[in-house]
N, CA, C and O atoms as a MOPAC input file, in Angstrom:
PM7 MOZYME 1SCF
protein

 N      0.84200 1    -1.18100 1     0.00000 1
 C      0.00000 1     0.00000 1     0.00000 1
 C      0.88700 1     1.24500 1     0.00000 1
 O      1.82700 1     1.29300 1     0.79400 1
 N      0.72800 1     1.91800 1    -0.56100 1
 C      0.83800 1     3.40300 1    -0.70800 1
 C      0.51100 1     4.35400 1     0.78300 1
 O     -0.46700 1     4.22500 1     1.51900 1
 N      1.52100 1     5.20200 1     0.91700 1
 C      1.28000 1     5.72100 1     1.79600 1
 C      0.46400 1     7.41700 1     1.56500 1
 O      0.14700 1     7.80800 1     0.44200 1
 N      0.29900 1     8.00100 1     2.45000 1
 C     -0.20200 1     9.47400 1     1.73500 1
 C      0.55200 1     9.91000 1     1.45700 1
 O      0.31000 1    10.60600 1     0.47100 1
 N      1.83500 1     9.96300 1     1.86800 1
 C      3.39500 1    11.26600 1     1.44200 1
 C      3.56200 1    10.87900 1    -0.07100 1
 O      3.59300 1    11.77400 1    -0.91500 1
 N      3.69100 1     9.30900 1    -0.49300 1
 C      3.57600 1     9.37000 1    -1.67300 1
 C      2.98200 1     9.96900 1    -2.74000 1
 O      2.02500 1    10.66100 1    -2.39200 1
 N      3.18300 1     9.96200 1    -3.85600 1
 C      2.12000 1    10.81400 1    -5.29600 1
 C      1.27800 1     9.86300 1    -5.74500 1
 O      1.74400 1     8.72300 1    -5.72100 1
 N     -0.16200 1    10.02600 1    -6.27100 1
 C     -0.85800 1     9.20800 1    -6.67000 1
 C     -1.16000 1     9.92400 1    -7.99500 1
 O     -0.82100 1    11.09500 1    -8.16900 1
 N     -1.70800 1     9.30800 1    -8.78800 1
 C     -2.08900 1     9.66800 1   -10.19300 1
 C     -3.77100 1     9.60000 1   -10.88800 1
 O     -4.40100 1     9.93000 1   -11.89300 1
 N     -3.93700 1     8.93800 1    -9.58000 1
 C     -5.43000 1     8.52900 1    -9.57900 1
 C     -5.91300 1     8.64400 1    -7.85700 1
 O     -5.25000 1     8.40000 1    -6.85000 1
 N     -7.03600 1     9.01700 1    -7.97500 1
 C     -7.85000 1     8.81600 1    -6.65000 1
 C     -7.58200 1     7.55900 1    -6.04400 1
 O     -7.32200 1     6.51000 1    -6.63300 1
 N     -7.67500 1     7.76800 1    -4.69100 1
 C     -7.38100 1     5.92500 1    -4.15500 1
 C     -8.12000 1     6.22500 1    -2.58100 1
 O     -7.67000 1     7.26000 1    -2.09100 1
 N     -8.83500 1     5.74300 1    -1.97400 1
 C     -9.45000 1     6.04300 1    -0.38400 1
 C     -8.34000 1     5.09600 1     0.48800 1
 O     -8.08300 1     3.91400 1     0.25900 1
 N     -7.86900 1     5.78400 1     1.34700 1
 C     -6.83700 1     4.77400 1     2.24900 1
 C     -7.62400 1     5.08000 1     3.74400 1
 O     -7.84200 1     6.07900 1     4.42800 1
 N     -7.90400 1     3.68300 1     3.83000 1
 C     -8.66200 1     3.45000 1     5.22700 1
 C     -7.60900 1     2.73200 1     6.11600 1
 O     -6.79600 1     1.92200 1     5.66900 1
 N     -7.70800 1     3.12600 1     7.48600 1
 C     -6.26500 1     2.37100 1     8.15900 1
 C     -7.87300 1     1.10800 1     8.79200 1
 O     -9.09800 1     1.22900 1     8.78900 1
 N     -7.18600 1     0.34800 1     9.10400 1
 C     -7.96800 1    -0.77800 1     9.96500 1
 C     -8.59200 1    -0.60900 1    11.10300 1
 O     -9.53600 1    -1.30500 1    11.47800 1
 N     -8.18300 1     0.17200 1    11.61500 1
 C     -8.71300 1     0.91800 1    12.68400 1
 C    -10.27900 1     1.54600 1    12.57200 1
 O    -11.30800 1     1.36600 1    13.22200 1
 N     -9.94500 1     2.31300 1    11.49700 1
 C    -11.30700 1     2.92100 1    10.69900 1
 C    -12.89200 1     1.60300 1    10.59000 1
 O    -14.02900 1     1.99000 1    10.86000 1
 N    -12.66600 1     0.48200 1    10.26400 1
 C    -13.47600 1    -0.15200 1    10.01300 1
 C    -14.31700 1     0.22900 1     9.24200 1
 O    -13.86900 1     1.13700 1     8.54200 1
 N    -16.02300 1    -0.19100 1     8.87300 1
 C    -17.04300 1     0.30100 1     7.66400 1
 C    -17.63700 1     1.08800 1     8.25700 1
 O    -18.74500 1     1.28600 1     7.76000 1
 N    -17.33500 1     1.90900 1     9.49700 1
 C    -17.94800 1     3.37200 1     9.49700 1
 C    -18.03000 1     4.56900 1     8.63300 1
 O    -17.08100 1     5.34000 1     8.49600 1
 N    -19.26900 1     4.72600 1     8.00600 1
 C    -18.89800 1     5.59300 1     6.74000 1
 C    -18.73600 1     7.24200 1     7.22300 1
 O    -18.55100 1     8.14300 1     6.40500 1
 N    -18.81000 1     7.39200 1     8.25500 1
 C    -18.33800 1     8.68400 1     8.67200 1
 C    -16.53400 1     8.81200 1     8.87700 1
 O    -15.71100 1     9.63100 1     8.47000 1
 N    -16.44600 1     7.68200 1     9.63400 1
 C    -15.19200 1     7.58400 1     9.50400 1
 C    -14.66000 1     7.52100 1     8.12100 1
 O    -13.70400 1     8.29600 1     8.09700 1
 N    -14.83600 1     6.91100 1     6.82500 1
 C    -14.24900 1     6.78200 1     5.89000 1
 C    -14.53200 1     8.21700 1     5.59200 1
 O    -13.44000 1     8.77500 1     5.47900 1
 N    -15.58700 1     9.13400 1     5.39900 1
 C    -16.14400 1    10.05400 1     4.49700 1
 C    -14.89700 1    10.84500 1     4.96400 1
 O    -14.29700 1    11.58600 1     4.18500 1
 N    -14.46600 1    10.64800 1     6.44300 1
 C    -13.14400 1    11.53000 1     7.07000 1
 C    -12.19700 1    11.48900 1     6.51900 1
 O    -11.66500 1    12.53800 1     6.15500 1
 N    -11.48900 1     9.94000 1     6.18100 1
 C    -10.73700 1     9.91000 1     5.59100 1
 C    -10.80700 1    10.11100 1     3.96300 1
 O     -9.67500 1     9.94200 1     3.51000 1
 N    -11.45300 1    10.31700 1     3.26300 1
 C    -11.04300 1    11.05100 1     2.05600 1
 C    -10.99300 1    12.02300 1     2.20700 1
 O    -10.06000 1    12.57100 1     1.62000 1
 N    -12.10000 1    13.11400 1     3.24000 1
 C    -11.84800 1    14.30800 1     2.93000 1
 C    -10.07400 1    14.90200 1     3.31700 1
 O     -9.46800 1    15.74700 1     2.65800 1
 N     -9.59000 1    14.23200 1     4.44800 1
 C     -8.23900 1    14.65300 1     5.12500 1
 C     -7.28500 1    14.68300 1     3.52200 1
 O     -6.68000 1    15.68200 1     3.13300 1
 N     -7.35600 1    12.99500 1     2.56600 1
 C     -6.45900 1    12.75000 1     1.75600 1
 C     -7.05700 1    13.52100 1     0.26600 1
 O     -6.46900 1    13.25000 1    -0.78100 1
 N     -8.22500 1    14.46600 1     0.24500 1
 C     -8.50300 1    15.26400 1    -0.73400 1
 C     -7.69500 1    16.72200 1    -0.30400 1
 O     -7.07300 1    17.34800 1    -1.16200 1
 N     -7.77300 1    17.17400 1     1.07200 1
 C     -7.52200 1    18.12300 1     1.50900 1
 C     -6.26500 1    17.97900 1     1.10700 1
 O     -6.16200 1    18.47300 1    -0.01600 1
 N     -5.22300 1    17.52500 1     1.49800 1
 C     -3.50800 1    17.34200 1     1.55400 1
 C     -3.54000 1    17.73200 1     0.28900 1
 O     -3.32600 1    18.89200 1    -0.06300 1
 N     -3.84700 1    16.65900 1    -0.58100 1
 C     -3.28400 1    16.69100 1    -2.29000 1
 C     -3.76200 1    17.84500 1    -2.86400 1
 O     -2.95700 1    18.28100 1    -3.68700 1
 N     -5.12000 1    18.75700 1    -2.71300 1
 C     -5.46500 1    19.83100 1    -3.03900 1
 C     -4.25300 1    21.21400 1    -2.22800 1
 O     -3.99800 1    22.29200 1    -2.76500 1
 N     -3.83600 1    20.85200 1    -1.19900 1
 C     -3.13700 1    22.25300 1    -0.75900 1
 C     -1.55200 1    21.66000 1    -1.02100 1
 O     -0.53500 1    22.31900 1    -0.80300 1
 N     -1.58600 1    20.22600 1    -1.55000 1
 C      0.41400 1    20.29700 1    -1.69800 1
 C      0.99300 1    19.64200 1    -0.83500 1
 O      1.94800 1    18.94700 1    -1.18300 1
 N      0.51800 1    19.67900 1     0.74000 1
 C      1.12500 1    19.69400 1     1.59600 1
 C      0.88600 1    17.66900 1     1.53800 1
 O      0.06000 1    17.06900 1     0.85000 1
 N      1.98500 1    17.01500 1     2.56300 1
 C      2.49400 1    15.90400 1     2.68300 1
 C      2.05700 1    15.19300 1     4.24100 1
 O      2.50000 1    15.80900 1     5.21100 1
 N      1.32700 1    14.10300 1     4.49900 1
 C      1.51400 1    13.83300 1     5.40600 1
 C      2.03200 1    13.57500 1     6.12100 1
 O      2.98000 1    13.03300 1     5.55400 1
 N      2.31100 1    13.48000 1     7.71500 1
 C      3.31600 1    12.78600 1     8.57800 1
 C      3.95100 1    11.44400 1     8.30000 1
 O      2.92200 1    10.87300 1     8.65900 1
 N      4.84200 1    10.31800 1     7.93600 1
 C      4.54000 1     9.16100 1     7.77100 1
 C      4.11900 1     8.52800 1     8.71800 1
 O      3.34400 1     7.58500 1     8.55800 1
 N      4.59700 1     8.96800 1    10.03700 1
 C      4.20600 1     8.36900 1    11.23500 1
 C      3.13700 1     8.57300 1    11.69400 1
 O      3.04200 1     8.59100 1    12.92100 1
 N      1.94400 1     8.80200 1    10.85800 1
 C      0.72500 1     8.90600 1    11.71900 1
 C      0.04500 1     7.83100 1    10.67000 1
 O     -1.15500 1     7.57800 1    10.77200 1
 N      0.95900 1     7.13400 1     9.53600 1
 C      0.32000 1     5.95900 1     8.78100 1
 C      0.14600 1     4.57900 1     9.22400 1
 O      0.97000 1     3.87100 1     8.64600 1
 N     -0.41000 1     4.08500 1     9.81800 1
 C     -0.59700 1     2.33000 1     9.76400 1
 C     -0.66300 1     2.13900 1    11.76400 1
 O     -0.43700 1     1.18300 1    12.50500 1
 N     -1.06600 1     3.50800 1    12.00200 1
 C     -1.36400 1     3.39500 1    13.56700 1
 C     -2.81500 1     2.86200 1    13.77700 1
 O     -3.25400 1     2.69800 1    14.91500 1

């Protein structure tokens, strides 16, 4: 898996396991990994696969 710091070329939803099929929780996580790639900015790596 791809992390967020990486570049993607295509849309991709990265759910950590933690998250489970809560769709609020997921709806969170795209918006966080729309937000990043729209302003540039890079995530922590260390806040990946916690």
């Amino acid at each position: 898996m791809r992390g967020l710091w990486e570049p993607w070329e295509e849309d991709h939803l990265v759910v950590d396991s933690a998250v489970g099929s809560s769709e609020l929780s997921v709806s969170l996580v795209v918006e966080l990994v729309r937000g990043l790639r729209s302003t540039g900015e890079t995530a922590d790596p260390g806040i990946v696969g916690r």
